[in-house]
N, C-alpha and C positions, 0 to 999 in steps of 0.2 A: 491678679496680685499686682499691686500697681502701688506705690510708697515713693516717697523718694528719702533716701538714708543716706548713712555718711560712716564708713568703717569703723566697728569698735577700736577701743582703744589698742596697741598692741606692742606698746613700746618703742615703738618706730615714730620717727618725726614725721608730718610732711608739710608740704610749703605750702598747703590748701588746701581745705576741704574740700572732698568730691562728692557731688550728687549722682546718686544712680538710683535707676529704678528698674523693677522686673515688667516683663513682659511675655506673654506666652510664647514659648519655640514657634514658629511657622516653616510652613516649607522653602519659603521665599529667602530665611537667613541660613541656610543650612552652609552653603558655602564659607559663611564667615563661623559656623561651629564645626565643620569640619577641618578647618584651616587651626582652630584650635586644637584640638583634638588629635589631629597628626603632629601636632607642636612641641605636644605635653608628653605625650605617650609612647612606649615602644609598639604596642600593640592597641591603635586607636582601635576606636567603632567604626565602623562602614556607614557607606550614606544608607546602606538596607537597614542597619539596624537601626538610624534614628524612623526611618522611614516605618520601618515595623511599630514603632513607638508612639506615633501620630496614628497609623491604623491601626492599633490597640487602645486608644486611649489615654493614655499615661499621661500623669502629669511631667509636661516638661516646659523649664521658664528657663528663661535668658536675665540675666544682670546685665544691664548698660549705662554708661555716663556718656549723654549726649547720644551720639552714634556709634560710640565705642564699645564693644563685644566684651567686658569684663570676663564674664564667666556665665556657667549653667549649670541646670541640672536636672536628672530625670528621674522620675519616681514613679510606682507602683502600688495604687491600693491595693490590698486584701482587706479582710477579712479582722475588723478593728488590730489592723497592723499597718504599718505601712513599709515598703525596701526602695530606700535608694538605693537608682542600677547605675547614677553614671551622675559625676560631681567633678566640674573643673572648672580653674580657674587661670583663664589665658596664662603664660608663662612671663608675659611683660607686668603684669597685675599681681605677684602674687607676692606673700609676704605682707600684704597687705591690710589684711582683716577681712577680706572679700569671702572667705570660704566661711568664715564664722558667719557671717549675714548672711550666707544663700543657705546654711545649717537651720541660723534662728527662724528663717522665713518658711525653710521646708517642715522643721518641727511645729508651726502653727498652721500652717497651710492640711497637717497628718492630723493635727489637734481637729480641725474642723473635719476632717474627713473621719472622725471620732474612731483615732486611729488610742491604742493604748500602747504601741511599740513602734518604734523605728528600728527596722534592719536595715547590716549593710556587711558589705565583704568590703578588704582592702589586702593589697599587695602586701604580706609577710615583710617585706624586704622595705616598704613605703613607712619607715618609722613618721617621718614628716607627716605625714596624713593624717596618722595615728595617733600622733600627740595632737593633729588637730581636735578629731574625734573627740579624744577624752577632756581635754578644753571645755568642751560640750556635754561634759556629762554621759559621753559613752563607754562600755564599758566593755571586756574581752571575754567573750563565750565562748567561743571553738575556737575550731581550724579544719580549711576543706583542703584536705592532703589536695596537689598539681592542680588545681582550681583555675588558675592560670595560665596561657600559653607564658614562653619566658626564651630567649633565646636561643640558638643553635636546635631547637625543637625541644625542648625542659621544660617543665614544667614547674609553678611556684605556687606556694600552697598560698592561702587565703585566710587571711586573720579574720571573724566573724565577730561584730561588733554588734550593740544592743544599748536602744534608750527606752527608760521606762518613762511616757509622756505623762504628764502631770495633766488632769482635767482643766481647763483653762477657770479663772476665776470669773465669778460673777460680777 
């Protein structure tokens, strides 16, 4: 997946456009997605779980401007579906329109993998995300009661969200 793009609109000024482009996760950048990942989150992913995710397969890509680590994200074919497991965007980046681009690019990337859905959980408590989400056209199906670990040892349940992919045009 290789583009170079420049953040949707989003209300926000900036003093330049930026160019980024994806590039597949490798093992080799993992320090600089972990370094995110512990940044963003109370309860990051472990370097096993990216590592689980190269030895599974998974589609996982990096956003970068220049040599800059915008953001990532990791996904999961099934079964004309596809689940995003894991979507961030460094916390110096964000507000940006970067999660809407690494969305638009994961929802054609699931379109070729002639997926007919996008899944995804998200933090109950993560309204941020969530208004990202539906920005996108996704919409609120469940909720997986303690889904999440959450502080003190609690549990946070998991808002389950759903895109119905459009067949791409001829």
């Amino acid at each position: 997946m290789s583009a170079v793009l420049t953040p949707p609109p989003t209300g926000l000024t900036f003093d330049a456009a930026v160019e980024a482009r994806f590039e597949p996760m490798a093992p080799e950048r993992l320090d600089a997605v972990l370094a995110i990942e512990q940044s963003a989150y109370s309860h990051p992913w472990s370097r096993r779980n990216f590592l689980d995710t190269f030895a599974a397969g998974h589609e996982a890509q990096c956003l970068l401007a220049g040599d800059t680590l915008l953001g990532y994200f990791v996904a999961m074919a099934g079964y004309q579906e596809v689940h995003l497991l894991n979507i961030t965007v460094a916390p110096a980046h964000q507000r940006q329109g970067w999660a809407l681009v690494m969305l638009d690019a994961l929802a054609l990337w699931s379109r070729g993998q002639r997926a007919d859905w996008l899944w995804l959980e998200v933090r109950q408590g993560n309204t941020r995300a969530q208004q990202v989400y539906l920005r996108r056209g996704f919409v609120r199906v469940g909720l997986r009661k303690g889904y999440y670990p959450a502080l003190h040892g609690e549990r946070e349940d998991a808002v389950v969200m759903s895109l119905r992919l459009e067949p791409p045009t001829p």
